[in-house]
KOLMARLUM-406276 format. One record per residue (C-alpha): z negated, y negated, x negated; residue in three letters. Coordinates in steps of 0.05 Angstrom, whole numbers, plus 5000, padded with zeros to 4 digits. Last residue first. Layout:
w; v; u; voti
Z; Y; X; ALA
...
REM end
This chain:
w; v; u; voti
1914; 8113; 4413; UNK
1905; 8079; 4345; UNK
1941; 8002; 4355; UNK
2006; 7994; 4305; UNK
2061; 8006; 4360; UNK
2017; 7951; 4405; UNK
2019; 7903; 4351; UNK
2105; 7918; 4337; UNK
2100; 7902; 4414; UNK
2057; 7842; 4407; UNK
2106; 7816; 4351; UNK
2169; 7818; 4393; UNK
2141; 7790; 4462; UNK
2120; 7721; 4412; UNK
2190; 7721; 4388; UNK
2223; 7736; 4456; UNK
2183; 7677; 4488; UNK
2209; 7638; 4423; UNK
2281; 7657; 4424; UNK
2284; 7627; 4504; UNK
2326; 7689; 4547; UNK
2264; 7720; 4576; UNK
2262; 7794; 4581; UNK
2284; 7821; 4656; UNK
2311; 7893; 4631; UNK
2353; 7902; 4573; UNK
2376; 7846; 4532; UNK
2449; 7812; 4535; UNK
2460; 7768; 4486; UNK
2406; 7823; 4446; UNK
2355; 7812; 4384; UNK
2293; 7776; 4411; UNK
2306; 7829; 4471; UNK
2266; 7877; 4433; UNK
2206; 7869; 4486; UNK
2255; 7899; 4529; UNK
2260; 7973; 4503; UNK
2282; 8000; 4558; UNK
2253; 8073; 4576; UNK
2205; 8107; 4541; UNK
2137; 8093; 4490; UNK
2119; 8167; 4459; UNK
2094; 8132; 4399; UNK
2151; 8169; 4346; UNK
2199; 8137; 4401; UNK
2172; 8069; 4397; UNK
2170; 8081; 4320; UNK
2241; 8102; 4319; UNK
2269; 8046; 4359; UNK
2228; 7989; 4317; UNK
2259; 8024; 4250; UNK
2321; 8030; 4278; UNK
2325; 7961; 4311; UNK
2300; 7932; 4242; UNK
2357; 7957; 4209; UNK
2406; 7942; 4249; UNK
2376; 7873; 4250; UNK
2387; 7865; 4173; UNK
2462; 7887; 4180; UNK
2483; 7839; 4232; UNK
2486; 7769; 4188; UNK
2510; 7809; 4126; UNK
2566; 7834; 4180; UNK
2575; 7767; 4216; UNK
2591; 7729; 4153; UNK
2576; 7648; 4170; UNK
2595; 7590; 4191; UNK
2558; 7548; 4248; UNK
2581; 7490; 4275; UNK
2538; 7446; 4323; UNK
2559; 7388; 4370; UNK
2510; 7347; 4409; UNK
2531; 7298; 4467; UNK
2492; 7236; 4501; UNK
2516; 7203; 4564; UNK
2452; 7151; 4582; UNK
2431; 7167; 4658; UNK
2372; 7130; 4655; UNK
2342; 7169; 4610; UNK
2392; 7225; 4577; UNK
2447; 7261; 4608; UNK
2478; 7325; 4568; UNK
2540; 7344; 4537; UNK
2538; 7397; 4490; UNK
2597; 7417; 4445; UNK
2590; 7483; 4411; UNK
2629; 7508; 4348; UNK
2621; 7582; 4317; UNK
2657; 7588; 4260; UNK
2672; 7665; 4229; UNK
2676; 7708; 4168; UNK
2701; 7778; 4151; UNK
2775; 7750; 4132; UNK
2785; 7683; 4158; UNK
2864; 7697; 4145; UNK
2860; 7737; 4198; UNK
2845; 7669; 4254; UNK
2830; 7714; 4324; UNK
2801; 7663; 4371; UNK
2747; 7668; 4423; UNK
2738; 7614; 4476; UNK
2668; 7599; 4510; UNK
2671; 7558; 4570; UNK
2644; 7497; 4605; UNK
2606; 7475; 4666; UNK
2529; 7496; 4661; UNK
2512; 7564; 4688; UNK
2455; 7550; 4740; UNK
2382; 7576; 4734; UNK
2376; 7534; 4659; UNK
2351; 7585; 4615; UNK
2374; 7652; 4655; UNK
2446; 7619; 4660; UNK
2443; 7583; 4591; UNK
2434; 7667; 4565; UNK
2482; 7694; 4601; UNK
2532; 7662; 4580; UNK
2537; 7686; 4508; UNK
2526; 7758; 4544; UNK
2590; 7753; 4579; UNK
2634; 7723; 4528; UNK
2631; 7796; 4486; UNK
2659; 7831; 4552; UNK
2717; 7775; 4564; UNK
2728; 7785; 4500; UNK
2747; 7858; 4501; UNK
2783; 7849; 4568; UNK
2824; 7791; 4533; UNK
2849; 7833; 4472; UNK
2840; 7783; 4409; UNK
2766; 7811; 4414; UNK
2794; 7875; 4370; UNK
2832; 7839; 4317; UNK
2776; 7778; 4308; UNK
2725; 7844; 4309; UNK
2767; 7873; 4258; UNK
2768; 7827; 4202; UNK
2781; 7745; 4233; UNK
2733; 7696; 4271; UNK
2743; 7631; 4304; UNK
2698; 7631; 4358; UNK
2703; 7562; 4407; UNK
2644; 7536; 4443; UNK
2639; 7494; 4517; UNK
2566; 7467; 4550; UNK
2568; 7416; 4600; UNK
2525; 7378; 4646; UNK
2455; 7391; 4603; UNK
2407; 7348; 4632; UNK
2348; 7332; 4599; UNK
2275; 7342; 4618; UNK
2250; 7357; 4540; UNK
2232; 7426; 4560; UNK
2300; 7442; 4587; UNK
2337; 7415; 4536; UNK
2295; 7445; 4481; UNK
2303; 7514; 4513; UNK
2382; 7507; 4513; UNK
2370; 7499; 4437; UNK
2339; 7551; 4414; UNK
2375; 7606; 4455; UNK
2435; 7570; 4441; UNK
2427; 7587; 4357; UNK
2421; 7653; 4376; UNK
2482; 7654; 4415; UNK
2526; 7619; 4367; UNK
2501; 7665; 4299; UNK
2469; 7738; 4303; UNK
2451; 7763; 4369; UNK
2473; 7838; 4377; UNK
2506; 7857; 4437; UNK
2464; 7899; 4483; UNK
2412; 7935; 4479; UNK
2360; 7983; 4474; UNK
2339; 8052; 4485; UNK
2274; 8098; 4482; UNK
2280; 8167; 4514; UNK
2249; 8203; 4579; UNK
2311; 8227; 4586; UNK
2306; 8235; 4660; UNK
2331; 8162; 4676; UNK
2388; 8156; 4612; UNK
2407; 8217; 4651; UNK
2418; 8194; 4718; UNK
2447; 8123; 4703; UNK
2502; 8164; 4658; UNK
2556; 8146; 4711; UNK
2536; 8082; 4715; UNK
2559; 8061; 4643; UNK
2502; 8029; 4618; UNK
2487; 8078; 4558; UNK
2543; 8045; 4515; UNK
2584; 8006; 4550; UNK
2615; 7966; 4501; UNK
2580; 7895; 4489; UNK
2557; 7910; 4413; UNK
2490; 7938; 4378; UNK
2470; 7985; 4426; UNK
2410; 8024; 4406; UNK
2395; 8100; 4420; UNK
2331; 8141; 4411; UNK
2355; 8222; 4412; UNK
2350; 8271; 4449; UNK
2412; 8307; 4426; UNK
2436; 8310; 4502; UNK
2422; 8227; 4506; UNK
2455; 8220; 4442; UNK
2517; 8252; 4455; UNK
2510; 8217; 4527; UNK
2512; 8149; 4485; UNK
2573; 8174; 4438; UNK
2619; 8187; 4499; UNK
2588; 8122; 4526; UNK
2619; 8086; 4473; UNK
2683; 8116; 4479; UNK
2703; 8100; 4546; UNK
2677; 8154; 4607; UNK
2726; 8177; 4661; UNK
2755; 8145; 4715; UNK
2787; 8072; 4698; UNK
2748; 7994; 4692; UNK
2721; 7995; 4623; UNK
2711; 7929; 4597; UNK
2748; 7925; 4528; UNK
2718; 7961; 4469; UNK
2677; 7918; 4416; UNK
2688; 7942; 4356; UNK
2631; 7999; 4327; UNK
2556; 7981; 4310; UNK
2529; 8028; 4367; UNK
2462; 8054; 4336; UNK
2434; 8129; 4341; UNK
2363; 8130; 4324; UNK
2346; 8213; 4292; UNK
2279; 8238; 4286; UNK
2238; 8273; 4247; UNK
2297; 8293; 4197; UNK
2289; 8354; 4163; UNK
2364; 8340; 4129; UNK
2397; 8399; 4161; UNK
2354; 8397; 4227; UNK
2369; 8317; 4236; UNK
2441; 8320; 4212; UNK
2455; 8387; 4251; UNK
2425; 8354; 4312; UNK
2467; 8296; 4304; UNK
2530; 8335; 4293; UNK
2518; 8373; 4350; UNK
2505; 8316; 4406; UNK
2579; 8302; 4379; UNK
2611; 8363; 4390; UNK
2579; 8366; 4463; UNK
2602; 8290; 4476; UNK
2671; 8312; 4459; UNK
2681; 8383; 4497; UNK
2653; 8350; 4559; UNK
2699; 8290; 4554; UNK
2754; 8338; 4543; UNK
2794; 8350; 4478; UNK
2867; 8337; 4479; UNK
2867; 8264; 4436; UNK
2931; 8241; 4425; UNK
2910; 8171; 4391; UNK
2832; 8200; 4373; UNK
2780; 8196; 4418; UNK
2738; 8201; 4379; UNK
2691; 8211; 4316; UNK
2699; 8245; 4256; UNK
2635; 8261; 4217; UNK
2606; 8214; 4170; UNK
2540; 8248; 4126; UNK
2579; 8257; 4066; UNK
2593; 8183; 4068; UNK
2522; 8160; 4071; UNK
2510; 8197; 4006; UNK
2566; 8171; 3965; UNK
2540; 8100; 3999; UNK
2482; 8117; 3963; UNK
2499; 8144; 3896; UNK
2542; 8075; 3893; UNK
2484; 8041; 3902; UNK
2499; 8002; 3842; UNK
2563; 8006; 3833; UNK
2579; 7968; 3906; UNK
2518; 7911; 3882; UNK
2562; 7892; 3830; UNK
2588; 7825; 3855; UNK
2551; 7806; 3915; UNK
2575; 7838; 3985; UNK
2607; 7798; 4034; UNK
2661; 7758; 3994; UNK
2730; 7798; 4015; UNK
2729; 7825; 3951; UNK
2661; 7846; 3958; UNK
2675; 7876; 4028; UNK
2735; 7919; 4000; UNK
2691; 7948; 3941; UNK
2642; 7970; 3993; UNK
2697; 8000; 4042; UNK
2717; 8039; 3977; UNK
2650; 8067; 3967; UNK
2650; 8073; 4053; UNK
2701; 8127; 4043; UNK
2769; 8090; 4093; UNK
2786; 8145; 4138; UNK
2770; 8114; 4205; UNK
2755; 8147; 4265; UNK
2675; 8139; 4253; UNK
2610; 8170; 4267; UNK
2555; 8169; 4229; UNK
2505; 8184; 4170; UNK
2438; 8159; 4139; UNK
2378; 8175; 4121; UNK
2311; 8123; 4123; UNK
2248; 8140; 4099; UNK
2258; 8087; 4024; UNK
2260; 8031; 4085; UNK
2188; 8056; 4108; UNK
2179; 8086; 4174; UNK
2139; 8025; 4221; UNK
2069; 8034; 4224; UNK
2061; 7962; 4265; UNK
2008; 7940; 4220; UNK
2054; 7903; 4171; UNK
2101; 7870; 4232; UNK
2073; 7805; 4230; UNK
2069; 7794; 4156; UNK
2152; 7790; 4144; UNK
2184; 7854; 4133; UNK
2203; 7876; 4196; UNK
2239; 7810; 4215; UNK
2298; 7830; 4160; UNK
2331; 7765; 4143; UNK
2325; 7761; 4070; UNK
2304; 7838; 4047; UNK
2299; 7814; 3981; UNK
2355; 7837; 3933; UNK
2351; 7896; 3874; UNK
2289; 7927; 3886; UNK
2318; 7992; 3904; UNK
2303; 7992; 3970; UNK
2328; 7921; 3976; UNK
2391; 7950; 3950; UNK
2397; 8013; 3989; UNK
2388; 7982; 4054; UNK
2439; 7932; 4039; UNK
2491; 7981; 4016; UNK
2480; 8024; 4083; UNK
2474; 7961; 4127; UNK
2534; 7925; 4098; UNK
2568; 7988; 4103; UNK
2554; 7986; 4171; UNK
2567; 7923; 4194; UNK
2633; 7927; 4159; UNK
2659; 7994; 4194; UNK
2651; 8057; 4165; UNK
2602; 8087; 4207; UNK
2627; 8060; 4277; UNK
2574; 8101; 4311; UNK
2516; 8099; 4266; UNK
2469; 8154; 4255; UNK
2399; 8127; 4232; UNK
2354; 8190; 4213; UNK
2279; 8181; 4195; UNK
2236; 8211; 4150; UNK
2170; 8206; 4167; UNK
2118; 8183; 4124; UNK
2082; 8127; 4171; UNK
2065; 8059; 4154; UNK
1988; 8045; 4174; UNK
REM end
């Protein structure tokens, strides 16, 4: 049922660690050289859902950055994220990724208008997709967070989403930015007639409360308080250290005991910047919740872990998801893909397992002969 297309996947931020995870990830498992541990597309459920293969997939990007991602690739395995090797490899790979990169913007001094920068960067992605014969091209947002915008004019990420929108191409949010939902694109993401989803990828404390908080309320106990700490370092630690930018990223962690419970439980979620943590981050919750008669009962979790290696797998899944919905003719908000969002799209369910179950009958229906 898998189609043959080959299939672009431009990522804003292209140089960043999520990305080169993706692109030296990609090219391992296609070459045999890893599993793909933690990609959802590869598991049974998904094998009728004609997805484009891993081997269909080209990439390029956007970035402001200089770093090459071959040196961004050594960086990573010194800093632990990428095995030992793996950056020689698929060093062909990254090479090729790299050529693709374009700059992106706003740069510091920046004189170009918003027209004149979302027009030169709907034509790099048509020049990457006619250049390369791509049949389609999924932009994803993998870039640092950018504080809540609150001035005229468009921020960066929704420079990059009306690029994508004029381009007509699929687009996926993989951070809190704006993206697509800035208002004043409302009228164009409408009469695109295009695929999206978003926002904020769920990789580590909120995925692990979209379990949980659904436990509570099916076992009948009250949750009275629920408080975490991030302690994260690498550029998202530098980039959430700004308040606005955390403030956007803290958002979609609570939305998610809001839907579960219908109230937001007392407590809040605090974001640290630690450098010396390098590319990896603790999560801690404390949960205090009543038990039978009125028993005082807390749970604490920690969770540790490499956000990049733990993002890079769901990129790829969200562009090969986002492309078939698009090579289908399905439009609009994706929200059966809210099983990877904080802060999903439409009016999906917050509970992992009703996003799950919503997850695999989509792939289904994406499979089904018209």
């Amino acid at each position: 049922m898998t189609t043959g297309t080959r299939t672009g996947v431009w990522l804003i931020g292209a140089r960043g660690s999520v990305a080169t995870t993706t692109v030296a990830g990609w090219a391992a498992v296609t070459a045999g050289l890893h599993p793909p541990t933690g990609m959802v597309t590869e598991t049974e459920a998904f094998a009728p859902a004609g997805l484009p293969p891993l081997a269909a997939l080209v990439f390029g990007g956007h970035d402001t950055a200089a770093c090459p991602l071959p040196k961004r690739a050594e960086q990573l395995t010194v800093a632990g994220v990428l095995p030992h090797g793996l950056a020689a490899a698929v060093a062909g790979e990254l090479r090729a990724a790299e050529d693709e990169i374009r700059p992106g913007g706003p740069q510091p001094g920046e004189n170009r208008s918003e027209e004149e920068l979302v027009s030169a960067f709907a034509t790099d992605l048509t020049d990457f997709g006619s250049r390369l014969d791509l049949d389609r091209v999924v932009v994803i947002n993998v870039a640092s967070t950018e504080p809540a915008s609150g001035g005229a004019g468009l921020p960066p990420s929704s420079l990059y989403a009306a690029a994508a929108l004029r381009a007509g191409c699929p687009y996926v949010n993989f951070t809190p930015s704006s993206g697509l939902r800035h208002p004043a694109l409302a009228a164009d993401v409408a009469a695109s007639g295009l695929p999206y989803a978003g926002r904020d990828g769920k990789t580590g404390q909120t995925l692990l409360r979209s379990v949980l908080a659904p436990m509570f309320l099916r076992r009948a106990l009250t949750v009275r308080s629920w408080s975490g700490t991030n302690l994260l370092g690498g550029g998202d630690g530098a980039a959430l250290a700004d308040p606005a930018a955390a403030a956007a990223k803290n958002a979609g962690k609570e939305r998610v005991l809001a839907e579960v419970f219908g109230r937001a439980p007392e407590g809040e979620v605090h974001i640290d910047d630690v450098p010396a943590l390098g590319e990896w981050k603790t999560a801690w919750d404390h949960i205090a919740f009543d038990g039978f008669l009125s028993s005082r009962m807390t749970l604490q979790t920690t969770w540790q872990g490499c956000d990049s290696a733990l993002a890079a797998p769901l990129v790829l899944d969200l562009a090969r998801l986002t492309a078939r919905a698009h090579e289908r003719g399905v439009s609009g908000p994706l929200e059966d893909l809210a099983f990877y969002f904080k802060d999903p799209e439409g009016a999906a369910p917050a509970d992992l397992a009703e996003q799950y179950t919503r997850l695999v009958a989509f792939a289904t229906r994406l499979g089904e002969s018209r």
